[in-house]
C-alpha positions, 0 to 999 in steps of 0.5 A: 500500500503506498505510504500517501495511503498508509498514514491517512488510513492509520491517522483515520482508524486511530482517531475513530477508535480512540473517539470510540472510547472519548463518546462512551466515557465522556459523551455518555454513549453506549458501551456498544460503541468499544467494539467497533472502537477496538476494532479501529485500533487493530486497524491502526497498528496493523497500517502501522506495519505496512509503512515502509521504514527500516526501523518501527520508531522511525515509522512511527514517529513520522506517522505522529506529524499525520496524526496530528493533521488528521486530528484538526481535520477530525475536529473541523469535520466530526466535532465542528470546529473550525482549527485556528491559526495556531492549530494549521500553522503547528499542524504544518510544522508537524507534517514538514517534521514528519517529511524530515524523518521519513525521507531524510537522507541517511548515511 
């Protein structure tokens, strides 16, 4: 799977699962909501495998700058609120950092 895929479908399958677990507990929901939030965490770690990095800390730490981006998105678009400057500007950090990590040159 290309890697442009890998990480919005982590970032996605995390967000969800964890928001699974935020509604039941702080939103009240049912406890109906932890199985499908379960099963989008097993789907995130499984993503994680698939980032072609020669070193987990590696793929995982670029995936955070991802993580970060998606979860403004999550909130602009599920929680409905809009990000603010400071949100996009360290939102764009984020992701140039993550570019650093995952295609910086090695030695």
């Amino acid at each position: 799977m290309k890697l442009a895929l890998v990480y919005p479908l982590a970032a996605l399958a995390e967000i969800g699962g964890c928001f699974a677990f935020w509604a039941w507990l702080k939103l009240d929901r049912s406890p109906g909501w932890l199985v499908p939030g379960v099963l989008s965490l097993i789907a995130f770690a499984w993503l994680l495998t698939l980032v072609p990095a020669e070193t987990a800390g590696r793929a995982f730490a670029a995936y955070g700058g991802v993580y970060i981006v998606a979860s403004l998105v999550w909130m602009a678009l599920v929680e409905k609120t809009t990000p603010d400057r400071w949100d996009l500007i360290g939102g764009a950090v984020c992701l140039i950092g993550a570019g650093v990590i995952l295609f910086g040159p090695r030695a």
